[in-house]
SELOTI-406539 format. One record per residue (C-alpha): residue number from 0; residue in one letter; x, y, z. Coordinates in steps of 0.05 Angstrom, whole numbers. Example, Ala and Ser with C-alpha at 12.3 -4.5 7.8 and 13.67 -1.06 7.14 Angstrom:
<recs>
resi,resn,c1,c2,c3
0,a,246,-90,156 .
1,s,273,-21,143 .
</recs>
This chain:
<recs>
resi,resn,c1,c2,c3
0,x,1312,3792,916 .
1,x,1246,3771,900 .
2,x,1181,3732,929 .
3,x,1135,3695,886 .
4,x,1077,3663,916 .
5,x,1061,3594,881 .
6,x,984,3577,899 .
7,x,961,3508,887 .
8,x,902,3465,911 .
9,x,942,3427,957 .
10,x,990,3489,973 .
11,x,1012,3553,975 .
12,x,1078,3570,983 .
13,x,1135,3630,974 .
14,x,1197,3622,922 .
15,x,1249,3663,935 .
16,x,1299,3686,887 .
17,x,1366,3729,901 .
18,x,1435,3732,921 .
19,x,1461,3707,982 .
20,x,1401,3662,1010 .
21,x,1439,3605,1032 .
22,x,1450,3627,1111 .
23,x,1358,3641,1103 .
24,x,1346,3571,1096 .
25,x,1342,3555,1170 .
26,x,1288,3611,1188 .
27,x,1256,3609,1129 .
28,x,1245,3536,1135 .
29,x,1226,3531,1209 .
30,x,1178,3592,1190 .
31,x,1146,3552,1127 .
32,x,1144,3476,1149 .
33,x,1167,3472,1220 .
34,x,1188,3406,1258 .
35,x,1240,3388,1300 .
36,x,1293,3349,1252 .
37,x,1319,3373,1188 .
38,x,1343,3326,1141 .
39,x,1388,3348,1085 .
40,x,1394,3308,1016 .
41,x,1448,3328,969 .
42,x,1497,3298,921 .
43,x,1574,3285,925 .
44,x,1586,3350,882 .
45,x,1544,3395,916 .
46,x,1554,3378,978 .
47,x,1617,3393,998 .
48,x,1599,3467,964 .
49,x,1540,3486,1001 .
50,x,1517,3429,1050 .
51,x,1554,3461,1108 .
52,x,1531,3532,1101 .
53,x,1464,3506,1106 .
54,x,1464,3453,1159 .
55,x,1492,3511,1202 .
56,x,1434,3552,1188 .
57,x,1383,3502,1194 .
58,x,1422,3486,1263 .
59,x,1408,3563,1280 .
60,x,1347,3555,1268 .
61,x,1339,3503,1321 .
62,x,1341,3440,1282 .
63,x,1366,3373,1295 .
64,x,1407,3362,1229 .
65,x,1422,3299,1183 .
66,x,1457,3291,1117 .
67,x,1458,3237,1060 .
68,x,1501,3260,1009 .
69,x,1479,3214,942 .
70,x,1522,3209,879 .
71,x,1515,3260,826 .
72,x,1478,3248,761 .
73,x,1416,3222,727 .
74,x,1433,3141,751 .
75,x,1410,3167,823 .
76,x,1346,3176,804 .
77,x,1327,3100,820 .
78,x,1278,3063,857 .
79,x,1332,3038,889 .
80,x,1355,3096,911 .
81,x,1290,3124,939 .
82,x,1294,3064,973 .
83,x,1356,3075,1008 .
84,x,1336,3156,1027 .
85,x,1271,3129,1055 .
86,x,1311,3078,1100 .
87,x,1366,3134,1111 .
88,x,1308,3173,1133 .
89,x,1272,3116,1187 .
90,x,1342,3105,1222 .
91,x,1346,3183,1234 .
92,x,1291,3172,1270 .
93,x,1250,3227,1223 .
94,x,1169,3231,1230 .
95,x,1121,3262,1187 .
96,x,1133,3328,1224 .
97,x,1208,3347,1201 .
98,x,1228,3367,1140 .
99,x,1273,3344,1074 .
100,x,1312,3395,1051 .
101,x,1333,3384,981 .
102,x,1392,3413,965 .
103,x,1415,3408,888 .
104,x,1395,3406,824 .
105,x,1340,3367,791 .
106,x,1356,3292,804 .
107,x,1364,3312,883 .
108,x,1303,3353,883 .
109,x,1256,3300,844 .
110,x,1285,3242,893 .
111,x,1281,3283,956 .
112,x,1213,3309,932 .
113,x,1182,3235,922 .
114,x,1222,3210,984 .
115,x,1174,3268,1022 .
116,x,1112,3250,987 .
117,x,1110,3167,1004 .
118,x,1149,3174,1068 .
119,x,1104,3170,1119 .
120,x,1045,3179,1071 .
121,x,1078,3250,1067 .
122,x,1125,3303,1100 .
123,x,1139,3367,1089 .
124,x,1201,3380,1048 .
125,x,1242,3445,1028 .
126,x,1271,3458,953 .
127,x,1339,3496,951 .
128,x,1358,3489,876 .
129,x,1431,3504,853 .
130,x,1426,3490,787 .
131,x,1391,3535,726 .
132,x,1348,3478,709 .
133,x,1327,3463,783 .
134,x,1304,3538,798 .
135,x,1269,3555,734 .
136,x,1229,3482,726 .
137,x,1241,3420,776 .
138,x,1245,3462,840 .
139,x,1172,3492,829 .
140,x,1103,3457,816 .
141,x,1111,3393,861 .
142,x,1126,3349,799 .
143,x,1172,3285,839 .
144,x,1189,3227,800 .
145,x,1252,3172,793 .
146,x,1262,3137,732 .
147,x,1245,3060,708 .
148,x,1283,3019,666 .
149,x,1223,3040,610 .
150,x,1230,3107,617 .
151,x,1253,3173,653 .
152,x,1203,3201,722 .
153,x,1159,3141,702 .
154,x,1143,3127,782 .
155,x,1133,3191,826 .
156,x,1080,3235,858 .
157,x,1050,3309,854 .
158,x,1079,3339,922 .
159,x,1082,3401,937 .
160,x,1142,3448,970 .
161,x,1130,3479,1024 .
162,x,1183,3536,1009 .
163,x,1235,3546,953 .
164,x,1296,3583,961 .
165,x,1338,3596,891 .
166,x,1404,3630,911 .
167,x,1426,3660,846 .
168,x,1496,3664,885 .
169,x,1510,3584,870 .
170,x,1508,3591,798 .
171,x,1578,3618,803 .
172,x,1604,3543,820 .
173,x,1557,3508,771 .
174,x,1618,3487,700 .
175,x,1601,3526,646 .
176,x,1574,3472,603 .
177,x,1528,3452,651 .
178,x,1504,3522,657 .
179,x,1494,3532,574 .
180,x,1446,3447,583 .
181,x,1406,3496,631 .
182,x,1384,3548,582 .
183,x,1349,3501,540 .
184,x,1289,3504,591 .
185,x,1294,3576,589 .
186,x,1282,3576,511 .
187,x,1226,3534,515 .
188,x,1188,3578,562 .
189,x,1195,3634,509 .
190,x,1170,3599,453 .
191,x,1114,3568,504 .
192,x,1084,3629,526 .
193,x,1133,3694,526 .
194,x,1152,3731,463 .
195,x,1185,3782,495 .
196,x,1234,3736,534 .
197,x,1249,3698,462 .
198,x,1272,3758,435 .
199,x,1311,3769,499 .
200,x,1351,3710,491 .
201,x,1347,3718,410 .
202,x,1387,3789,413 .
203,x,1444,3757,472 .
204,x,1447,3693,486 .
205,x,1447,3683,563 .
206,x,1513,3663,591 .
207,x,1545,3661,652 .
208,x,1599,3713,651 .
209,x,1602,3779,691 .
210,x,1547,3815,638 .
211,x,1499,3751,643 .
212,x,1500,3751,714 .
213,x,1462,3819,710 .
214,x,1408,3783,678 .
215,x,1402,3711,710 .
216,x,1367,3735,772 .
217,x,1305,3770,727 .
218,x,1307,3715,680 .
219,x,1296,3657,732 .
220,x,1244,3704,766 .
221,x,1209,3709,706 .
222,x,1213,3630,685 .
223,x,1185,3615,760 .
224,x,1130,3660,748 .
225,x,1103,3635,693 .
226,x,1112,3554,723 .
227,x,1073,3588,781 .
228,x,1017,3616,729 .
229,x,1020,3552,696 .
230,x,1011,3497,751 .
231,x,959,3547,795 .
232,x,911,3535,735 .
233,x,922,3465,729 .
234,x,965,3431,787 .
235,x,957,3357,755 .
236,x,973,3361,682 .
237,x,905,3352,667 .
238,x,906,3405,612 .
239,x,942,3472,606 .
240,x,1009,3447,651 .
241,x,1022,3393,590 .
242,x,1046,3459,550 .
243,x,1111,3459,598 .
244,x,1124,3386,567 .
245,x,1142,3424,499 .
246,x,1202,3388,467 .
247,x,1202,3342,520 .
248,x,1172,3282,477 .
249,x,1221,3277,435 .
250,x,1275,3306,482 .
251,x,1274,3254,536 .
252,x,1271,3208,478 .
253,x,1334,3239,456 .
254,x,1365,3241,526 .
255,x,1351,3164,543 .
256,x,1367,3138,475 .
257,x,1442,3173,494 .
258,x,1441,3138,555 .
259,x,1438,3201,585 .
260,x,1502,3230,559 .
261,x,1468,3293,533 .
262,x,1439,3337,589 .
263,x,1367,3348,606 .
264,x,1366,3413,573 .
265,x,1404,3404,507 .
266,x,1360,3344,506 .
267,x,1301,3389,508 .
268,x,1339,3435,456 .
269,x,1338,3394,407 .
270,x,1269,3366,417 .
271,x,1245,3439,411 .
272,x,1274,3439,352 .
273,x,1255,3377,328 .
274,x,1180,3398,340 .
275,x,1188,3467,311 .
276,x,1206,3444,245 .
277,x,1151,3397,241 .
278,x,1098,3439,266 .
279,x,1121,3490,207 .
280,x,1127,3430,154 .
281,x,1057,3411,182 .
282,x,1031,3486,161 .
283,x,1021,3498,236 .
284,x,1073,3550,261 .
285,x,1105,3599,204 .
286,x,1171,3579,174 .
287,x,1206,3644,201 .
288,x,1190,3634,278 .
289,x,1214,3553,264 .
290,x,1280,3586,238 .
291,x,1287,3632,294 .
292,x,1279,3576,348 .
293,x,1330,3547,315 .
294,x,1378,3599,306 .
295,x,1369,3616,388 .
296,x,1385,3548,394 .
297,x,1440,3540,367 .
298,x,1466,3611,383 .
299,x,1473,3571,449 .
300,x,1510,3524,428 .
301,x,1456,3474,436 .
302,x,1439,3425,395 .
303,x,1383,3427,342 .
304,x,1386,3364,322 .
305,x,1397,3283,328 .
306,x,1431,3236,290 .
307,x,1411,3173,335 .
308,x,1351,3149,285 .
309,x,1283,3155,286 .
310,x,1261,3087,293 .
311,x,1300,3086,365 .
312,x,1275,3153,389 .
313,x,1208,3130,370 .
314,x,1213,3066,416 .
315,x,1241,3107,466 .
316,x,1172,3155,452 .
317,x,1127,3106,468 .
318,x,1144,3100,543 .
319,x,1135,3167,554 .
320,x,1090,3186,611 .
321,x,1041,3235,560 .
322,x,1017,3162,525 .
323,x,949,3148,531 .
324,x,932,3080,492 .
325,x,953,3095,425 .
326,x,958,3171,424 .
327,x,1004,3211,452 .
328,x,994,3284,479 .
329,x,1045,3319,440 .
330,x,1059,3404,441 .
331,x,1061,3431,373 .
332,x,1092,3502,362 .
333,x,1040,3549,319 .
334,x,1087,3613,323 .
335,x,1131,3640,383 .
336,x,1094,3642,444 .
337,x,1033,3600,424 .
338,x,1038,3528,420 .
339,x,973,3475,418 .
340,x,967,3400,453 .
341,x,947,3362,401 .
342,x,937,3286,412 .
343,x,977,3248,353 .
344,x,968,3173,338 .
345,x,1030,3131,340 .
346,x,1048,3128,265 .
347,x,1033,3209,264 .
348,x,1086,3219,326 .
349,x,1142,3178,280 .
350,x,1127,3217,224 .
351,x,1135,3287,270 .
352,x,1199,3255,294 .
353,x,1223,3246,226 .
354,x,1204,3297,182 .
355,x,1230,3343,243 .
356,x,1294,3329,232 .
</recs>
């Protein structure tokens, strides 16, 4: 088990990382946010898994408990939605005291998240990720966002946790292939900024069987840890954070022109990949590291590439959130574990989606 302490501007809080957590979300949350009332938001396929373990402990703990179990899947990320939650949340008869306990992956902890931030101008609310992609990204840094009809997280908030609590134990009941979409994350934050856990996943792909359990636990630990290094030095995107956006340009791209068919992380994948062969056809990162991103890649089983074409991902492009008038913020790869923001005009961003096909 392990504590890492995430400090931010507008808060500092503990993530905690281990096996069997699940019965320490009651005391730890009545010891990090308080409040009377505990309101638990989940999904239809977690819940059923995990939502009882935890509304007894949060009961334990001395809270009043509620439960709005949403459908599962990227669709529940809506305004309309968030819009349900919130009234969910005004008939339980919830003030800015209690606390939102978010209990899923990264579509329940983004909604929950924003749901905290705007109800009430703001409550406190308590990350329990059970996915890999919820503990090593979404759960930590206070990004909370639904989706628009333009675009993916185009309306949301920067609001912090106020604890998170990764049991490494639900990974057991996440389907395999779900599992594998995680890793893509994982990759990017070697090639971002960690060499040594590149290589990691180079030499054995991480996978969830009775050997890769061994190593899950240290690899989210390490992920968080770096998110936490990352967003203490820049809690709003405003510079260094945009470097955990890498293959996200063209990956969300990727993910909404599929109609969201292809998971988060293989939708990152691929955009990794799509950016590392540019940045080496651009002279920027050396040919050999673009290979070996590659290679990881698809020693994953991940995709490295896209055949939807490049005039629809570069519509799709244009609405993401990193725009800013006519250039976009994009992160180029210049080797493993160095990358560079570089603002590209629009024509430049359709010729890195192309030529990094």
């Amino acid at each position: 088990m392990q504590d890492i302490n995430v400090r931010t501007p507008s808060g500092t809080y503990d993530a905690r990382i281990g096996h069997g957590l699940l019965a320490s979300v009651g005391p730890r949350t009545r010891a990090a946010a308080g409040g009377h009332h505990a309101f638990i938001v989940t999904d239809e396929n977690v819940g059923p898994l995990y939502a009882e373990a935890v509304a007894t402990s949060l009961a334990n703990a001395g809270y009043d408990v509620s439960e709005r179990v949403l459908p599962a899947g990227e669709g529940t990320k809506s305004m309309g939605q968030l819009a349900s939650l919130l009234e969910a949340m005004a008939e339980a008869g919830l003030t800015r005291d209690d606390v939102i306990v978010a209990l899923g992956g990264g579509v329940i902890g983004d909604l929950a998240g924003f749901a905290a931030a705007v109800y009430m101008r703001g409550c406190p609310y308590v990350q329990v990720p059970t996915s890999l992609l919820a503990m090593v990204d979404s759960s930590v840094g206070g990004k909370t966002a639904v989706d628009l009809a333009a675009g993916k997280n185009l309306a949301g908030a920067f609001w912090q946790p106020r604890a998170v609590i990764a049991d490494i134990a639900c990974l057991e009941t996440v389907p395999r292939e779900r599992f594998i979409d995680s890793v893509g994350e994982v990759i990017k934050y070697g090639v971002m900024c960690d060499p040594e856990l590149f290589s990691a996943l180079e030499r054995e792909p991480l996978i969830p069987d009775a050997e890769g359990r061994g190593r899950i636990e240290e690899v989210v630990s390490r992920c968080i840890a770096i998110k936490r290094d990352v967003v203490a030095a820049d809690e709003r995107e405003g510079g260094i954070r945009q470097t955990l956006n890498l293959g996200h340009t063209v990956g969300h791209a990727i993910e909404a022109a599929s109609g969201f068919t292809l998971g988060h992380g293989s939708s990152v994948a691929a955009g990794l990949c799509f950016i590392a062969r540019a940045s080496a056809r651009m002279g920027l990162c050396p040919e050999e590291d673009s290979r070996r991103i590659v290679d990881t890649v698809a020693a994953h089983t991940l995709p490295t590439t896209s055949n939807i074409p490049t005039d629809t991902l570069f519509e799709h492009a244009l609405s993401d959130k990193k725009r800013h008038g006519d250039t976009v913020n994009a992160v180029l790869v210049r080797g493993i574990g160095a990358v560079e923001i570089r603002p590209l005009s629009l024509d430049e961003l359709r010729e890195v989606i192309e030529i990094g096909r």
